[in-house]
C-alpha positions as MATLAB code, in Angstrom:
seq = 'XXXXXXXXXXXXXXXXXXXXXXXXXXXXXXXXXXXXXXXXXXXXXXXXXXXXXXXXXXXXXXXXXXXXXXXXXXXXXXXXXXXXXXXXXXXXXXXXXXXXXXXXXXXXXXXXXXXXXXXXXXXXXXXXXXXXXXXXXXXXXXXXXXXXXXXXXXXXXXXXXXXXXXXXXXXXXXXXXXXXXXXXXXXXXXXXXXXXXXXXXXXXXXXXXXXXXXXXXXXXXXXXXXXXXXXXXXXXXXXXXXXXXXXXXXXXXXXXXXXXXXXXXXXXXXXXX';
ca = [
      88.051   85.811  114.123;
      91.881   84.541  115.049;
      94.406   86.050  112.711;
      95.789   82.795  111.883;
      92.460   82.047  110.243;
      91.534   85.451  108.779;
      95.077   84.995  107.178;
      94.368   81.867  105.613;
      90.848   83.311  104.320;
      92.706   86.152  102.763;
      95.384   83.658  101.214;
      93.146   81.255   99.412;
      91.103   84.626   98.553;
      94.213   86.138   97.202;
      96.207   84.966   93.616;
      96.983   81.046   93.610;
     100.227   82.064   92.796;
     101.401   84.063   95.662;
     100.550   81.047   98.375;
     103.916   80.056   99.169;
     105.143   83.724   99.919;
     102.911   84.940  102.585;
     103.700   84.385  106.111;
     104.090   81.053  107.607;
     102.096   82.015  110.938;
     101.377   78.320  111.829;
     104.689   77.108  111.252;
     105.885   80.116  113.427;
     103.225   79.977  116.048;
     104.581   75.605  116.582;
     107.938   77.106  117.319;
     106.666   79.248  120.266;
     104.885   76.740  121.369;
     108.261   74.365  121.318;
     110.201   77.440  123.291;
     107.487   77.683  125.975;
     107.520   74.092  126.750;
     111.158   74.322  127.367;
     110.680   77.397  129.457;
     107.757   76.187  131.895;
     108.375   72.766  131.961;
     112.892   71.673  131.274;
     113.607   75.367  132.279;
     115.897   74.316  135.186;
     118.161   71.650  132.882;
     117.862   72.168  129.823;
     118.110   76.359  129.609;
     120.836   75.982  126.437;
     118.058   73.649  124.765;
     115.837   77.025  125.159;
     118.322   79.272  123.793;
     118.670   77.543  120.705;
     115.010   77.069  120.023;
     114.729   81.084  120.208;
     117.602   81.297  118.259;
     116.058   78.593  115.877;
     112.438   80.702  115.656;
     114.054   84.305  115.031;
     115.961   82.544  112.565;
     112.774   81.256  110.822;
     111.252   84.677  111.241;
     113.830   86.341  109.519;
     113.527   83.790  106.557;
     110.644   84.751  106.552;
     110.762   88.643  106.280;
     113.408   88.043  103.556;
     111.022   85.599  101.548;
     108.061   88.207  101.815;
     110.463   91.376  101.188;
     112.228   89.784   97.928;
     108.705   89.150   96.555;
     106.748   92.187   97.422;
     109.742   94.274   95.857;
     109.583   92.586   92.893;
     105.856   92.113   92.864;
     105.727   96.547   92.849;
     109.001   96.454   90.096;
     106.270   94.732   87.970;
     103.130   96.872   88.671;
     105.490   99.798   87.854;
     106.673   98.290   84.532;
     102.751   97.540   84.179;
     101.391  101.443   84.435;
     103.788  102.369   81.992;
     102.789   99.869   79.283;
      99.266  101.189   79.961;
     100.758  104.895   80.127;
     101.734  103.969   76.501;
      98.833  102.289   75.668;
      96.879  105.455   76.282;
      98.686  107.597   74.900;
      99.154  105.788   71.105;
      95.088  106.103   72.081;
      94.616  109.188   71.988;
      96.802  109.933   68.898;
      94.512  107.690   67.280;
      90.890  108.878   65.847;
      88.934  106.332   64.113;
      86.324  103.291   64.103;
      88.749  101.401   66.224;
      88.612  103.860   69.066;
      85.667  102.810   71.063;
      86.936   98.914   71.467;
      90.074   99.820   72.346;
      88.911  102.503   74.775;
      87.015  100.286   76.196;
      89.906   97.340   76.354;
      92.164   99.915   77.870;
      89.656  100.886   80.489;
      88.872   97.164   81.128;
      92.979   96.590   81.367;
      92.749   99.295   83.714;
      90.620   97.897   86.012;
      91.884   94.538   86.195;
      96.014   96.445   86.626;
      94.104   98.530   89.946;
      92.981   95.247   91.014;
      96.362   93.629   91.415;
      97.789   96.922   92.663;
      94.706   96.369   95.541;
      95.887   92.775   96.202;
      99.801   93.917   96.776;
      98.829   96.175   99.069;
      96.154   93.806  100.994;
      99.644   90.867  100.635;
     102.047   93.800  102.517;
      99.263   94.986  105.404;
      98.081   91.549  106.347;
     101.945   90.477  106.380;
     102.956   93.629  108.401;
     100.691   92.575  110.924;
     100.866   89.080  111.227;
     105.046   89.844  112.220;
     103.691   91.965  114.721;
     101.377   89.365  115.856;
     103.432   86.430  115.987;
     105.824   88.612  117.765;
     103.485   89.587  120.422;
     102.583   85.818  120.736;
     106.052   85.460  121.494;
     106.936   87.520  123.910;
     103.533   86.828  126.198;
     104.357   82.996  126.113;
     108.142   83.571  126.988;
     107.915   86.532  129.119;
     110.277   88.204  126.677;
     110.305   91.817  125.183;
     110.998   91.464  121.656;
     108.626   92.838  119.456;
     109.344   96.661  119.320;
     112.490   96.056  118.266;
     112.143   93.656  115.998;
     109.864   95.543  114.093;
     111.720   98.988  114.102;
     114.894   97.131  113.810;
     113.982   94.940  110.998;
     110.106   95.125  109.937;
     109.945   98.511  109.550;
     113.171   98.802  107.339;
     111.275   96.055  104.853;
     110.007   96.585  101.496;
     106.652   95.732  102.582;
     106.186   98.308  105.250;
     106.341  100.964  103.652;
     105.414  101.638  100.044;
     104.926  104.755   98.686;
     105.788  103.881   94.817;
     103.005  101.431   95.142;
     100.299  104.010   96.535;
     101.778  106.608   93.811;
     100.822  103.598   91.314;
      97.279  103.374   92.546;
      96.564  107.108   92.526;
      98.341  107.381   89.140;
      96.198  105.073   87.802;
      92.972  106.474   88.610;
      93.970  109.477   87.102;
      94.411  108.029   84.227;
      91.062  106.118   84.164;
      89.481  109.531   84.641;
      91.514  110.748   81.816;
      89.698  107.744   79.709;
      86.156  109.205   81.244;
      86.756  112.573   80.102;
      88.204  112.050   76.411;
      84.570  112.751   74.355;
      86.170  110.310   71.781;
      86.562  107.857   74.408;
      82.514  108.076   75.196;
      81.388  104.664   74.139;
      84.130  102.669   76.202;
      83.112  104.703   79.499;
      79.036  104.020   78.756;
      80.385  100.224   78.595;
      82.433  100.483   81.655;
      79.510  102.469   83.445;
      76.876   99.932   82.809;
      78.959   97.106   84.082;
      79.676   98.529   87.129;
      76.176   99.116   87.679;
      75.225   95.586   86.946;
      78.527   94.840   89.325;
      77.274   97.506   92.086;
      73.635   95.650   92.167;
      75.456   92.383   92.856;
      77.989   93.221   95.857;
      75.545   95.880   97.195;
      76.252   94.609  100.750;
      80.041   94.665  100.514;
      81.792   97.463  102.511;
      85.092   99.745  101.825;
      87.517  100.627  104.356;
      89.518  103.111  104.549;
      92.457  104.209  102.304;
      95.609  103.175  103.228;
      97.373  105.219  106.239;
     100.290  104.376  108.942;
     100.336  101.063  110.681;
     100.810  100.395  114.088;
     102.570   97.616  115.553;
     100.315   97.787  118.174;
      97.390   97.998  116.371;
      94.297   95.353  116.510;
      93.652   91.999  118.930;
      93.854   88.307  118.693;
      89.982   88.842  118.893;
      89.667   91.404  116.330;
      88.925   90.865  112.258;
      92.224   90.335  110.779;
      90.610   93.190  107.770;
      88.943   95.531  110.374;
      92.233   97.173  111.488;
      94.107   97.556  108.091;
      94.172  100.681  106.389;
      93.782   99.490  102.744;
      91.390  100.364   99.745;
      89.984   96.652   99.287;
      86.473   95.601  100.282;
      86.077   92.813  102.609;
      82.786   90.871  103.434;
      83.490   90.164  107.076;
      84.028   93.867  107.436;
      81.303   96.422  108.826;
      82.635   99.767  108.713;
      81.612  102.512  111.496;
      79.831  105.658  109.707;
      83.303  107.483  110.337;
      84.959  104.543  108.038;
      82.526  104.207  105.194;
      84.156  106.401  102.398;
      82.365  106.292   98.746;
      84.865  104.756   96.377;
      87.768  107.191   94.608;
      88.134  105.232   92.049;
      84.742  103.965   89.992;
      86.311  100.478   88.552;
      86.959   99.585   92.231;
      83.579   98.108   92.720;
      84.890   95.121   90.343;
      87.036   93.739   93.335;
      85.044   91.824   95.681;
      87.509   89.561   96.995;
     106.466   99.169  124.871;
     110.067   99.818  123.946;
     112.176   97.515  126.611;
     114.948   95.178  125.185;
     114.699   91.421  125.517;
     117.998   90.801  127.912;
     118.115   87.275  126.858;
     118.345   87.907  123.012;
     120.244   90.753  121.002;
     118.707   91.016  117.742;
     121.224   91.693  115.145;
];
């Protein structure tokens, strides 16, 4: 599958609400294609034309990584602000012994669940994007002739909220602790036999769905035009166009999981600021 379409499938897979903040990778992919015209064909008259257009589409990429940044930054601000209302939550819990318990056990664990989700989907939103710069990049600098994608993304990529996010994985990890916390509290029983028999039921149903591995570092060099845009990225969600190798199959850390189905040369022509 093309990355250009694998993105799309992961955008209208991913929340409504985030559309207009992943990466424009068509819009990006037309400007390279307006460059290279100028560069094969109106080279010899029009070579200011050409500088401007490349001037024009790193300016549009770096809208870009500003756009995605700004909203993956505040996207983890929230999911932070998030574990700690569900820190609370279980805490108030467990002070608590009485009829009420079991329902709101079992609402917390459900709240739980749905809060690892989103975590899931932030971290999908910052891989995919990660690679798609380095992709679009690459794209680049084959159709120009150009060497511009290493340091682009250790000059500006790899400084980017989105590229690295250890807060976010600290979330994630957090969180399953505490839904294991849930699992062992005895008073807590009833929720988790809830929880448990819903997942089976949920289990039965995406039976052929696959996990890949946890997250990890990311290469810019990592993956092909011709390889699934999922198959490379080291993230925790399941994806159906994914068939893991018996080395990437891991058994899920975290039980409520199974409720998600969803070259270092400068470019002479171009300082990058």
């Amino acid at each position: 599958m093309k990355f250009g379409k694998g993105l799309l499938h992961e955008i209208l897979q991913s929340n409504p609400e985030w559309a207009p903040f992943w990466l424009n990778y068509k819009a990006l992919k037309k400007r390279i294609k307006v460059v290279t015209h100028f560069f094969m064909v109106l080279a010899n008259w029009y070579s200011s034309a050409e500088s401007e257009l490349e001037v024009a589409f790193f300016r549009d990429l770096q809208t870009e990584l500003k756009k995605i940044s700004l909203f993956f930054a505040a996207e983890e601000k929230r999911c932070s602000f998030r574990y700690q209302q569900l820190r609370s939550m279980l805490k108030v819990l467990k002070q608590k012994r009485g009829k009420s318990d079991a329902f709101e056990s079992q609402r917390l664990m459900f709240a739980s669940v749905h809060f690892y989700r989103e975590c899931i989907r932030l971290e999908n939103f910052a891989v995919i994007n990660y690679q798609g710069f380095s992709k679009i990049l690459k794209k680049h600098d084959k159709m120009t002739g150009y060497n511009t994608c290493s340091k682009y993304m250790r000059r500006k990529v790899n400084l980017s909220s989105f590229s690295s996010y250890p807060n976010l994985l600290q979330i994630l990890s957090s969180t399953e602790e505490m839904f294991h916390a849930v699992e062992r509290d005895t008073c807590m029983a009833p929720a988790v036999s809830s929880i448990k028999f819903n997942m089976k039921s949920q289990r039965t149903m995406n039976s052929g769905s696959a996990r890949t591995p946890a997250p990890g570092c990311i290469s810019v060099g990592a993956g092909s035009s011709s390889t699934p845009v999922v198959s490379s990225l080291p993230s925790k969600f399941p994806s159906s166009h994914h068939t893991p190798s018996k080395s990437s199959a891991i058994a899920a850390s975290f039980p409520a999981s199974v409720l998600w189905t969803p070259d270092d040369q400068d470019a002479d022509t171009l300082e990058l600021q």
